[in-house]
VEXDREN-2710 file (C-alpha; in Angstrom, 1 decimal):
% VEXDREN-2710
k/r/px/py/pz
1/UNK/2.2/5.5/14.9
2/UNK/-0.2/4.3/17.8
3/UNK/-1.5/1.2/16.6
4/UNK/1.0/-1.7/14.7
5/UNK/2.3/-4.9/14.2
6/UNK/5.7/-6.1/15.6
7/UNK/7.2/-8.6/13.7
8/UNK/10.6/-10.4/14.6
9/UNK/12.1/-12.9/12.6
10/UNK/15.6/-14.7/11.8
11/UNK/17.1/-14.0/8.4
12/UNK/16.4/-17.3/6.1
13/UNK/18.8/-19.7/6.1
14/UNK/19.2/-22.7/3.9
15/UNK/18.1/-26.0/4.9
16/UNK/20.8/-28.2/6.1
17/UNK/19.0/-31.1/3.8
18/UNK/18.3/-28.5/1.0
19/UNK/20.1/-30.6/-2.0
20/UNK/18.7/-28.7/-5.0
21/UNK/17.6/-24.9/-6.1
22/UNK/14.3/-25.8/-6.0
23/UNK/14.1/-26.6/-1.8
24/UNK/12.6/-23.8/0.0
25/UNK/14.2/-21.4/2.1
26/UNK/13.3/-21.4/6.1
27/UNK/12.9/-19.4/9.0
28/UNK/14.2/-20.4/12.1
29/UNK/11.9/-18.3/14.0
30/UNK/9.4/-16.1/13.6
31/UNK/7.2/-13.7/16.6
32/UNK/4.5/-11.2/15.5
33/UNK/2.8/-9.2/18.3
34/UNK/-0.1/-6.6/18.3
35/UNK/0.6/-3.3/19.9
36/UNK/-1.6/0.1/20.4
37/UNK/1.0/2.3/21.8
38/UNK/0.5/6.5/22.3
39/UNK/3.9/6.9/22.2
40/UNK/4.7/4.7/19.3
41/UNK/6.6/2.5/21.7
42/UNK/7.1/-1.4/21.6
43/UNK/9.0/-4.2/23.9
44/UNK/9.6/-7.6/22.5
45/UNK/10.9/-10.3/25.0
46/UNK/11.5/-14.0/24.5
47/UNK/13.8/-14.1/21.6
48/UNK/16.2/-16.4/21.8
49/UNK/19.8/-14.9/22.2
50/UNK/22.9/-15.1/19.9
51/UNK/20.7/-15.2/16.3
52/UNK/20.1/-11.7/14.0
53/UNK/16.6/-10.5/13.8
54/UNK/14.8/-8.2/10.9
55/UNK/12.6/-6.0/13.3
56/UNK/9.3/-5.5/10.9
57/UNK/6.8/-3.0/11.7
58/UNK/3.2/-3.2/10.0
59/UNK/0.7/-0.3/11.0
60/UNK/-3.0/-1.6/11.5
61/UNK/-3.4/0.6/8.7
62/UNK/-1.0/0.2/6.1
63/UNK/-2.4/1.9/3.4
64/UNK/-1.3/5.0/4.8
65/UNK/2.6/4.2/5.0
66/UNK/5.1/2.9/2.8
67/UNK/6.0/-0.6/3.2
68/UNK/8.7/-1.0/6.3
69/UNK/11.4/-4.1/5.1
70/UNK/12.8/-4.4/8.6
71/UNK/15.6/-3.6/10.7
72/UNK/18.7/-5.9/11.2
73/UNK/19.3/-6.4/14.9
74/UNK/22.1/-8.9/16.6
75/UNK/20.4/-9.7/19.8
76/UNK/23.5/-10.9/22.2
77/UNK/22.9/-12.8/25.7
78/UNK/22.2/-10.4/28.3
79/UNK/21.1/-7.8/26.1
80/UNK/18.1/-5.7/25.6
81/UNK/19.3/-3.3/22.8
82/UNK/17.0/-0.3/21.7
83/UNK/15.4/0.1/18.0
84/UNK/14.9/2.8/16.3
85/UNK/12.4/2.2/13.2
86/UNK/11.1/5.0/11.2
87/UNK/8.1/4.5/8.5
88/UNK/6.8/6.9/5.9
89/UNK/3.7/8.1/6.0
90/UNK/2.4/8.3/2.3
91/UNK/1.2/11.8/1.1
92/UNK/-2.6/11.9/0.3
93/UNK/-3.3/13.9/-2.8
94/UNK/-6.8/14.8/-4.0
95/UNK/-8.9/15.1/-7.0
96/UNK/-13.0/15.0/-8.1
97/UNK/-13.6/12.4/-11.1
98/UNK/-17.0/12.9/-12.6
99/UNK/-18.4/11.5/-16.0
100/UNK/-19.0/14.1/-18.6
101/UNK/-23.1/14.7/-17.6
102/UNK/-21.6/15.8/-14.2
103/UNK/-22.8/12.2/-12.7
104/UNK/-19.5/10.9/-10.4
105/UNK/-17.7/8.1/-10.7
106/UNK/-19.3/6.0/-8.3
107/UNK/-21.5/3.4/-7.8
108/UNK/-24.2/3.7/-5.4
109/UNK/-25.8/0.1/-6.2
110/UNK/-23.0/-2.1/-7.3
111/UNK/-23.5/-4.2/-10.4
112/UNK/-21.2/-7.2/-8.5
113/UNK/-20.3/-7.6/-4.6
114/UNK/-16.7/-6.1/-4.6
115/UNK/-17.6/-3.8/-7.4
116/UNK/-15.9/-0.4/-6.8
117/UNK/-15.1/2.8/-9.2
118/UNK/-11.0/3.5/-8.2
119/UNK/-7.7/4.9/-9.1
120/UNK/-5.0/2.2/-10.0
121/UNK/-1.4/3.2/-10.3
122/UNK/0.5/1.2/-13.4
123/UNK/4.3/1.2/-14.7
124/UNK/4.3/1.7/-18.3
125/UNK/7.3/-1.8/-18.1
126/UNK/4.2/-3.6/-16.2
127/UNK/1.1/-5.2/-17.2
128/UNK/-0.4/-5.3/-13.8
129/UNK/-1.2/-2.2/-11.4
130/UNK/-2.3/-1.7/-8.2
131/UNK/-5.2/0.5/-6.4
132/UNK/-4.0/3.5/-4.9
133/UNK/-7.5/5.5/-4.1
134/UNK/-11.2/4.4/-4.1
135/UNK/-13.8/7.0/-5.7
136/UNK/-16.3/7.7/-3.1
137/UNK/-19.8/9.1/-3.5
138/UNK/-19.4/12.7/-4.7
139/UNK/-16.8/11.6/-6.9
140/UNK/-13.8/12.5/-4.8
141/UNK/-11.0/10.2/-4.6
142/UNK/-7.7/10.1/-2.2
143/UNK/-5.0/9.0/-3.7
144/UNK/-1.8/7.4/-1.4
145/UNK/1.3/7.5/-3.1
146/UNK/4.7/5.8/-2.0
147/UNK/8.1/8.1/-2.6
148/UNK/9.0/5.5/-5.4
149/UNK/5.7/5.9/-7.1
150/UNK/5.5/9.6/-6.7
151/UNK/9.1/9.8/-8.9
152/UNK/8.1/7.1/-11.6
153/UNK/4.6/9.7/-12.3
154/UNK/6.7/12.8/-12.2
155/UNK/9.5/11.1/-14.3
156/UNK/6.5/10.0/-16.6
157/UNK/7.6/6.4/-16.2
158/UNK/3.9/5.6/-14.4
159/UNK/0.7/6.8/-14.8
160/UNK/-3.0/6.6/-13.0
161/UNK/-5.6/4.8/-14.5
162/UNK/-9.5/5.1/-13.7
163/UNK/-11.4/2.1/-13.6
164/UNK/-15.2/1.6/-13.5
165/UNK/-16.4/-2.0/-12.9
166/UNK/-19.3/-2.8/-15.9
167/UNK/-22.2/-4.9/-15.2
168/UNK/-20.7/-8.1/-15.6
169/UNK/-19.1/-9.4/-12.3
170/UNK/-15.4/-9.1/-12.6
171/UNK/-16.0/-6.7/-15.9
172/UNK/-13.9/-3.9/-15.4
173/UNK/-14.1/-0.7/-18.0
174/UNK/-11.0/1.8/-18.0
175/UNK/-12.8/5.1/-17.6
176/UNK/-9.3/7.0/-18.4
177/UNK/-6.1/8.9/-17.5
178/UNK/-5.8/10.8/-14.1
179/UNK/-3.3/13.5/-14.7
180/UNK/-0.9/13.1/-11.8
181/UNK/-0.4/17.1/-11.8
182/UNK/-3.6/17.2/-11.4
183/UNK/-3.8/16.4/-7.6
184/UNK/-3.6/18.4/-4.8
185/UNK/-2.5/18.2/-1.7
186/UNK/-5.3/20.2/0.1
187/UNK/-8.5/18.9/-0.4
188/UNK/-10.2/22.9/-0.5
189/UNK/-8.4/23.4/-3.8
190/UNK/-8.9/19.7/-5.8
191/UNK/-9.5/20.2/-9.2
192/UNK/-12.9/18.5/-10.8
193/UNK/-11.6/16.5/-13.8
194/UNK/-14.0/15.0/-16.2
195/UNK/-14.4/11.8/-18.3
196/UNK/-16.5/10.0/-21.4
197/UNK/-18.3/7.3/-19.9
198/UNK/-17.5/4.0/-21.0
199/UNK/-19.5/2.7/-23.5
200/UNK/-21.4/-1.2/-22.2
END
């Protein structure tokens, strides 16, 4: 990874005045620094000694990696101790979405600013989902999967969802299911699924 974020911070501890469950917990400190590395390397100086740190990285672009929760490091007086941190990059699978008159999924003239056609990943034990690929203009679509998610689909515990904003701003139409093994991981062999269009 060439180009990240470095974050350092203590582990949160309780306020010394913190007197019911409601008080917030703080941290004592806090660093985040900008690096653009070709070796993927980083150098953090100015920490004060003798506290625990949770060494965060945060790639410019983190869509394409798995969220990294830090690495614990006691940072002694004296010491400049090396970190290894490893992130996952997520695998990108592909597919073609098209209506069933062969027009794509896609909006060249948005009805709304915002307004997109994409692929939304839900738990069947949660209400909300999130995107996880954006159709683009000849209807192909990218989808970035994290391990987790990847073994909810294939346990059937997940699915994909294709949404297909309407012409009222913030009007969103569900367009229908992506089969999951339906992707591919080489673009050159991506299947060309079809769909009804949603009715207004």
């Amino acid at each position: 990874i060439h180009q990240f974020f470095v974050r350092a911070g203590t582990w949160p501890e309780m306020n010394a005045k913190r007197e019911k469950p409601s008080d917030e917990m703080v941290y004592a400190f806090e660093y985040q620094l900008a690096m653009v590395s070709e070796e993927g390397r980083f150098k953090v100086t100015g920490l004060p000694a003798g506290q625990k740190y949770s060494i965060q990285i945060v790639p410019f672009d983190n869509s394409a990696y798995e969220f990294h929760r830090g690495v614990d490091q006691q940072l002694e007086p004296g010491q400049s101790p090396d970190v290894t941190v490893e992130l996952y990059a997520k695998p990108v699978l592909y597919a073609r979405i098209l209506f069933e008159d062969g027009e794509p999924v896609y909006l060249a003239s948005p009805p709304w600013p915002d307004a997109k056609a994409d692929v939304s990943y839900h738990q069947d034990d949660m209400a909300m989902g999130w995107g996880v690929g954006e159709i683009q203009a000849d209807g192909q679509v990218r989808v970035r999967l994290e391990r987790t998610e990847l073994d909810e689909l294939k346990s059937g515990k997940a699915k994909l969802n294709i949404h297909y904003p309407g012409q009222k701003k913030n009007g969103i139409y569900g367009a229908g299911v992506l089969p999951f093994e339906k992707l591919s991981p080489d673009p050159a062999k991506m299947e060309t699924l079809k769909f009804p269009r949603p009715k207004p």
